[in-house]
SEZA-321827 format. One record per residue (C-alpha): x, y, z; residue in three letters. Coordinates in steps of 0.2 Angstrom, whole numbers, plus 5000, padded with zeros to 4 digits. Example, Ala and Ser with C-alpha at 12.3 -4.5 7.8 and 13.67 -1.06 7.14 Angstrom:
BEGIN
506249785039ALA 506849955036SER 
This chain:
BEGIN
550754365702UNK 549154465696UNK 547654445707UNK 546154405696UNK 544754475705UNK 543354425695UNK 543354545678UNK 544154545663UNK 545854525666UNK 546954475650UNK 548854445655UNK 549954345642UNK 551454335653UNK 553154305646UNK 553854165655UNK 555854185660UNK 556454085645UNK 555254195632UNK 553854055630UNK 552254135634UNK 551254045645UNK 549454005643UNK 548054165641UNK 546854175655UNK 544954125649UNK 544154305646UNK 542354315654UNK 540654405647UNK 540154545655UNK 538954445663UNK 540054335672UNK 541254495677UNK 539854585683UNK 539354415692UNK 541154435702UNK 541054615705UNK 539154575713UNK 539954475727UNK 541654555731UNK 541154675745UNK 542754765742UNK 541754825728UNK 540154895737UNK 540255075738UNK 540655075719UNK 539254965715UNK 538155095724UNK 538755195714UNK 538355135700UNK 536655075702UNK 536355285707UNK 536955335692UNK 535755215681UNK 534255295693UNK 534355425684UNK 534755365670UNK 533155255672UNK 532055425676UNK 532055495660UNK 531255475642UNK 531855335630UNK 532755395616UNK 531855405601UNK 532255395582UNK 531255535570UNK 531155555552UNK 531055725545UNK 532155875547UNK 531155985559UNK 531055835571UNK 533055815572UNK 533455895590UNK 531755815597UNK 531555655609UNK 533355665614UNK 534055665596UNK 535655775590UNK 535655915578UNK 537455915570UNK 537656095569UNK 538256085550UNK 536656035543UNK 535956235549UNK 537156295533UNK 536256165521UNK 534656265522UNK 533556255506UNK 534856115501UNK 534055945495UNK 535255865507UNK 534955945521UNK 533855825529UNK 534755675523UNK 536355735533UNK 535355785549UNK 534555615550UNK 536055525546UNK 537055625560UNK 535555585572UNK 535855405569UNK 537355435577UNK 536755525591UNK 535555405596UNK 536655245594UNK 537755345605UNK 536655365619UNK 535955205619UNK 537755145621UNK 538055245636UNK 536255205642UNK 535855015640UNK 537454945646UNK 537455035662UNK 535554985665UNK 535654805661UNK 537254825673UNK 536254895687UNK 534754765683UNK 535954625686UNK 536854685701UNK 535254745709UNK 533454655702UNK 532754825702UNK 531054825689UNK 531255005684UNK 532854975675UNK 532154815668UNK 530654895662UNK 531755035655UNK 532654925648UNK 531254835637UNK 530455005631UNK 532255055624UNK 532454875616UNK 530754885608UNK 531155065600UNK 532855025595UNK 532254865586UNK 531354975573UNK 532855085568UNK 533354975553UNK 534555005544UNK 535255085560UNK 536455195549UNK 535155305538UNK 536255355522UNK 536855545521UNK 538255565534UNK 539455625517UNK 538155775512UNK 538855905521UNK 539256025508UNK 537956125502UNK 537456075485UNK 535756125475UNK 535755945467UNK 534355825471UNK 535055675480UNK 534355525470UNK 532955405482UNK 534155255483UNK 535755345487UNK 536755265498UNK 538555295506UNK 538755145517UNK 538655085536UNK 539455185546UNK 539955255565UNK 538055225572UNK 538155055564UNK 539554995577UNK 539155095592UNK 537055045588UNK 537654835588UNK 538754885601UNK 537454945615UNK 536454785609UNK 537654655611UNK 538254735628UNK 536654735634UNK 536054555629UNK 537754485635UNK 537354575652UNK 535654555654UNK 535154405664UNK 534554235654UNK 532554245652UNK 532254425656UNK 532154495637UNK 530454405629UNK 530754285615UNK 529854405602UNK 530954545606UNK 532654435606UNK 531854375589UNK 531654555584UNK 533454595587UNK 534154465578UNK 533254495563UNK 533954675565UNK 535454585566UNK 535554495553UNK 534954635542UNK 536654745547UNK 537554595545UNK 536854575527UNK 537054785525UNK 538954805530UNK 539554635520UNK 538754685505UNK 539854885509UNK 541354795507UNK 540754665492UNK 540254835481UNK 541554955489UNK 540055065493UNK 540955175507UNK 542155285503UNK 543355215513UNK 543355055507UNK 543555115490UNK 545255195495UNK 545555035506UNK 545955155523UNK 545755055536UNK 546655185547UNK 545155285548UNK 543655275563UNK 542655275547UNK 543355085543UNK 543355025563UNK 541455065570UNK 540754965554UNK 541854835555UNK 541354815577UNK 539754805571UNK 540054665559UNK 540854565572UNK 539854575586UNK 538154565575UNK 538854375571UNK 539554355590UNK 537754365596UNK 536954275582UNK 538254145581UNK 539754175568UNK 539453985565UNK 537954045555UNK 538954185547UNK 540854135546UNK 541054205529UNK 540454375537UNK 541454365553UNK 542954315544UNK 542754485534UNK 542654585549UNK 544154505560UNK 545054535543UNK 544554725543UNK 544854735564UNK 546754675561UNK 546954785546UNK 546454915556UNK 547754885571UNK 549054835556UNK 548955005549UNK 549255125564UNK 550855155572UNK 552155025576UNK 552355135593UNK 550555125597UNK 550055305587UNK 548455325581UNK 548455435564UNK 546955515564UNK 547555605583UNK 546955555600UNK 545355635598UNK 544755515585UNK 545855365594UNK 544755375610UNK 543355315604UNK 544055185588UNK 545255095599UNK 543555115612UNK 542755025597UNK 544454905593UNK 544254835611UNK 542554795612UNK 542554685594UNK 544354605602UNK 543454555618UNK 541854495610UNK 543054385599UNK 544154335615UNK 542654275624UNK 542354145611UNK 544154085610UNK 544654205596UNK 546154295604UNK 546954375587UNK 546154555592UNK 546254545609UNK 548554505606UNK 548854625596UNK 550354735598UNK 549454915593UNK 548354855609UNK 549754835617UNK 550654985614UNK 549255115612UNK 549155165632UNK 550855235633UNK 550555365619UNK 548955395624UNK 549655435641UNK 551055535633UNK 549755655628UNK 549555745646UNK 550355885648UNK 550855995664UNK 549356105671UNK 547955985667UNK 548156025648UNK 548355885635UNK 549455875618UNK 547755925605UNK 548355925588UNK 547355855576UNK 545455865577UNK 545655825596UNK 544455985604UNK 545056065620UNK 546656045627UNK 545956075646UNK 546055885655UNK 545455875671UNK 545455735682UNK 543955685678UNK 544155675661UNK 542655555654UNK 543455525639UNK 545455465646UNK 544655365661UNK 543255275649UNK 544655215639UNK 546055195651UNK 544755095663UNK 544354975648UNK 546154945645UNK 546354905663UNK 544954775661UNK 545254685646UNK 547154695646UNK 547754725662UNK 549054875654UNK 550154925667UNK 550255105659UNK 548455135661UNK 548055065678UNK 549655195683UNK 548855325675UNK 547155325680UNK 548055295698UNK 548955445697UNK 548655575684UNK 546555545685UNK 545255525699UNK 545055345696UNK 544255225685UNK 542555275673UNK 540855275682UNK 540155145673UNK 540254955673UNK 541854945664UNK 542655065677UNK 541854965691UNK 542554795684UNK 544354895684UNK 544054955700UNK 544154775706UNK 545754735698UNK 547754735706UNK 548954715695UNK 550954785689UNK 550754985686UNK 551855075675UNK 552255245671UNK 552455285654UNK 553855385656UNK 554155585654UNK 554755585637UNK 554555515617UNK 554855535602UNK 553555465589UNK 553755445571UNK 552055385565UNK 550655545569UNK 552355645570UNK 553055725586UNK 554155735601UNK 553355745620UNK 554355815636UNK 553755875653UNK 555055885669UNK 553755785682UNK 552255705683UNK 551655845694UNK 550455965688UNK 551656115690UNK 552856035679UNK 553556115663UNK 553056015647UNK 553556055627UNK 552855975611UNK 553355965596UNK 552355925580UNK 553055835564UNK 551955775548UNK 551655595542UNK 551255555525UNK 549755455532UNK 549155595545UNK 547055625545UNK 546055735552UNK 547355845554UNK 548156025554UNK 549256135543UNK 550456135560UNK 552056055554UNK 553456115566UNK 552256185578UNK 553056205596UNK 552056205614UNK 552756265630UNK 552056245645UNK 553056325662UNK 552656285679UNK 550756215674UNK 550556395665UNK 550256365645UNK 551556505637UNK 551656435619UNK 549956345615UNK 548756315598UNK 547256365594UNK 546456205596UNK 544856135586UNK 543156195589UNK 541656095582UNK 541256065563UNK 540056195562UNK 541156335569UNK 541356455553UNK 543256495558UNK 543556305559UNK 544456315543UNK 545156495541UNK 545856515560UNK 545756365569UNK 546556215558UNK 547556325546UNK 549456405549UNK 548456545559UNK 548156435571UNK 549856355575UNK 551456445577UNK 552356405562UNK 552956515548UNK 551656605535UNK 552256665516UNK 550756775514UNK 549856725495UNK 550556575493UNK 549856385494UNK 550356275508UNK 550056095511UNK 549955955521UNK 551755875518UNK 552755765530UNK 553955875541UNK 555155745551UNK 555855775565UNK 557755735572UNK 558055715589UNK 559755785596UNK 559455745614UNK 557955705623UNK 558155665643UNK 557655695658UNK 558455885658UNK 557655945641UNK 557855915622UNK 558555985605UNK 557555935589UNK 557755995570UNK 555955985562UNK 556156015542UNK 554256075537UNK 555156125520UNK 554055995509UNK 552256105512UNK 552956265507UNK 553056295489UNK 553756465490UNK 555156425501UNK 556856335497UNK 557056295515UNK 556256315530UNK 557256235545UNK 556756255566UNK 557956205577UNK 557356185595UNK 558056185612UNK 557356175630UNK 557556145646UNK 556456155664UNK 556556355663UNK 556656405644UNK 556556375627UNK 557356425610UNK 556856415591UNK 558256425578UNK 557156475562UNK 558156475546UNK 557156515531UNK 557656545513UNK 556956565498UNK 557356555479UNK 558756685476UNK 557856765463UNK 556256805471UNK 556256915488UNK 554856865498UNK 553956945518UNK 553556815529UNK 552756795546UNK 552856665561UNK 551456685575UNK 551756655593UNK 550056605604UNK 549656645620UNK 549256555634UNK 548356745640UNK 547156855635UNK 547756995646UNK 548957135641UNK 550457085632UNK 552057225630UNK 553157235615UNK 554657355617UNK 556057375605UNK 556457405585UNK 557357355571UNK 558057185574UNK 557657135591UNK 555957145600UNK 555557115617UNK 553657035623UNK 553257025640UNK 551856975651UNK 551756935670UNK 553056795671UNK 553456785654UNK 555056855644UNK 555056815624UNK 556356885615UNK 556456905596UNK 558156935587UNK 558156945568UNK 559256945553UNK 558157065546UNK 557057205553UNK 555557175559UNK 553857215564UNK 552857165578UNK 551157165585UNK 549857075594UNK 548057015589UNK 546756905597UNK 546456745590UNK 544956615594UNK 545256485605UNK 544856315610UNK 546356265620UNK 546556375637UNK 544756445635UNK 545156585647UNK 543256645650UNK 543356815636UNK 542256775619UNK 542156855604UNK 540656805597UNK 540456605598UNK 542256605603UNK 543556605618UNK 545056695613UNK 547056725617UNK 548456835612UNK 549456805598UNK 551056895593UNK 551356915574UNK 553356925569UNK 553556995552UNK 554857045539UNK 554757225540UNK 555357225519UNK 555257085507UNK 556856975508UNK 557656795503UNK 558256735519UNK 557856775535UNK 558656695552UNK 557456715568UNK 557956665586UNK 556556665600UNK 556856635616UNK 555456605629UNK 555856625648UNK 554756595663UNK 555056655677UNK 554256595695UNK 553156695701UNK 553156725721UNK 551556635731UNK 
């Protein structure tokens, strides 16, 4: 039996004859934090904590501010993006509304952790912190300034009521309020400020039901709830009647549980998220905070759902041998240490709210431990069934196919990357293939920088960035690419990817690929139209930015670097060279400009031709100690 040591802990067994037996009560915050107070088991971490909001406490209240020049000022961001719109109407309209989110981002890692402290220690300072955040928050109304669309340059004037809906400050700004009023103790927040916040409240409330009455937001007009765009709003809309009392609102709290299950409804049946994990960390982040705010009130038709349920595994599927993480799609770097803020914050919450085996086993054993905030200590508390997810999958829904050999850091790992019809924020990567050996990245991606890096779209997210196939001059798009699985096992894999669909100028373009602990193989097959004759070029990235050898000619070419054999034999002749490429996967320390970069080997058709066969093989070898 699961001990319940005074946090969160949902657990809807399955009783022997398949009935399920009745949920667990799910607690506030306040009354986890209550548990976790008294269990002495708990006190070093509690320290901890209480440390951490000391220095939290010690600086300055974030601020809002109101023109351009300001942005970047009392603690607010400056989306890099909004430098390009210089002399544009809609620079300052974009700034401020990206600062929005800035802010409601750091008061949601700010106020929770404070009003945590407050209640497990009656310090003033983080009371009186406390209060001077609340009283500034209070006049950010709406807390979503319209503009975060006006990223393009345009010389236009944008019209004094335009407006393009709540959005992601909206959810995480009602988040870092409710949490902090649930968490807070009764009486220490003075009746004209709680009577402030509400009227903020009600306000947002007002704001995001009247977005989806008048499909104001983009993303309610295309009804794409898949999006983060759809889910922060929707948190926000919840918990805004949660604290108010959705007695007073149901018409509005109805909307908003719809929207929540609409959202779980139309990712993955296997857990996948389709916007990539990058985008999944912080939405399902934003998914379970609106299901166990429901939960708490008896509401359970978040907190159940099967999405929830399944999400863990593939998020955990994502980690790669050598501290590196599966990052296609917008998903940044693919470096993962153990510390990883963003995998432990999530992981820890799913510990605490749901009790899933696969995240308590990996946070046990592939991270330092639970998050150093309140959720983290409320997980920290918990025992419960741990599960590893297992060393291989295959997913259909954000398509790909995952392998590594162990769980051990010096494992050997492969990816392999589909297309789905309903992919977002991702890359023209279809049939894209990763090989780690031994924890050393071989075969890797460019990765994803930030928005306002110039090369995001001409080396980063494009075919240059991936290893796939290039017909120079001709348009490619994002198209699904499925992938059939051979085998998949414990020893390695074989998988046919079929990224034919995105490429107009080819009649077929087949990878067939094989691996084991030790190697790994791609069968290329391309053709084209018989009556047009056509060069064409696959790209290999490095895992290095040191010196990379190519010997041979003709048909057959050999590239080499320490540990590392990859031999190309061709149907046609070739060409071969290699080039450096930006980076934000391996970040190996060199830069070029604003950018790390890695080798890349470019394989062409030496003539124009209408089919051409390629096999590379990649070897690693061990290198002595």
């Amino acid at each position: 039996m699961l001990k319940y040591l005074g946090f969160v802990c949902v657990v809807l067994s399955l009783a022997a004859n398949g009935v399920a037996e009745e949920a667990k009560p799910v607690l506030t915050w306040a009354a986890s934090l209550d548990f976790a107070r008294d269990n002495d088991a708990l006190a070093a971490d509690r320290d901890g904590l209480i440390a951490k909001a000391r220095r939290v406490a010690a600086t300055a209240i974030v601020r809002r501010v109101y023109k351009y020049e300001d942005v970047g000022k009392f603690r607010t961001w400056l989306d890099g993006r909004a430098r390009a719109l210089e002399g544009c109407p809609r620079q300052s309209w974009f700034a401020l509304a990206m600062s929005d989110y800035g802010t409601s981002r750091a008061i949601n890692s700010e106020l929770p952790l404070l009003a945590a402290a407050y209640r497990l220690s009656g310090e003033e300072a983080f009371h009186s912190r406390i209060l001077a955040q609340l009283e500034e928050t209070v006049t950010w109304s709406p807390l979503q300034r319209p503009g975060y669309t006006l990223y393009t340059p345009s010389a236009k004037a944008v019209p004094p009521d335009f407006n393009d809906g709540n959005w992601l400050a909206t959810g995480m700004g009602v988040r870092a309020l409710a949490d902090t009023l649930d968490i807070m103790p009764s009486g220490s927040i003075p009746e004209a400020l709680l009577e402030k916040i509400n009227q903020l409240l009600t306000k947002e409330i007002a704001s995001i039901a009247d977005d989806w009455r008048t499909k104001r937001s983009w993303f309610i007009r295309s009804n794409n709830p898949r999006t983060n765009q759809w889910v922060l709003p929707t948190e926000g809309l919840i918990r805004a009647c949660l604290v108010l009392g959705n007695e007073k609102h149901p018409e509005e709290y109805e909307l908003g549980v719809r929207n929540l299950l609409a959202a779980m409804d139309s990712q993955g049946p296997e857990g996948e998220f389709y916007e990539g994990i990058g985008y999944a960390n912080f939405t399902v982040t934003s998914m379970l905070h609106a299901a166990h705010a429901m939960a708490v009130t008896g509401d359970r038709r978040g907190l159940d759902h099967p999405f929830l349920r399944r999400f863990p595994a593939w998020m955990a599927h994502h980690l790669q041998p050598g501290r590196f993480r599966i990052n296609c799609f917008d998903a940044g770097c693919a470096k993962t240490p153990t510390t990883d803020g963003g995998f432990r914050g999530l992981l820890s919450l799913f510990v605490a709210l749901t009790d899933a085996p696969v995240a308590r086993w990996t946070l046990n054993n592939q991270f330092s431990g639970t998050s150093d905030d309140f959720v983290g200590l409320l997980a920290r508390g918990s025992a419960g069934e741990t599960r590893d997810p297992g060393l291989f999958a295959r997913y259909e829904s954000a398509t790909r196919v995952n392998w590594r050999s162990s769980w051990s850091d010096d494992a050997t790992g492969v990816w392999v990357r589909g297309g789905h019809r309903l992919d977002g924020h991702d890359h023209f990567d279809r049939g894209h293939v990763n090989f780690i050996f031994h924890g050393k990245p071989i075969l890797i991606e460019a990765g994803t920088p930030s928005y306002d890096n110039p090369r995001i779209h001409t080396h980063y997210s494009t075919i240059i960035g991936h290893n796939v196939l290039e017909v120079p001059g001709t348009v490619l798009k994002k198209s699904p690419a499925s992938i059939t699985v051979r085998r998949l096992d414990g020893d390695g894999g074989e998988v046919l990817v079929n990224p034919t669909a995105g490429y107009a100028a080819a009649e077929r373009w087949h990878r067939k690929v094989t691996w084991n602990e030790s190697r790994l193989d791609v069968m290329d097959e391309v053709v084209f139209p018989s009556d047009e004759l056509k060069k064409a070029v696959f790209r290999w990235h490095l895992g290095t930015q040191g010196d990379v050898r190519i010997a041979g000619s003709g048909q057959q070419f050999l590239v080499t670097w320490e540990g590392v054999e990859i031999t190309f034999e061709s149907s046609v002749p070739l060409s071969a060279e290699t080039e450096l490429l930006p980076d934000n996967t391996v970040n190996l320390g060199e830069r070029i400009g604003p950018d790390h970069v890695h080798r890349c080997v470019l394989v062409r058709t030496a003539e124009p031709c209408n089919a051409w066969t390629l096999r590379t093989s990649v070897v690693g070898k061990q290198l002595p100690r």
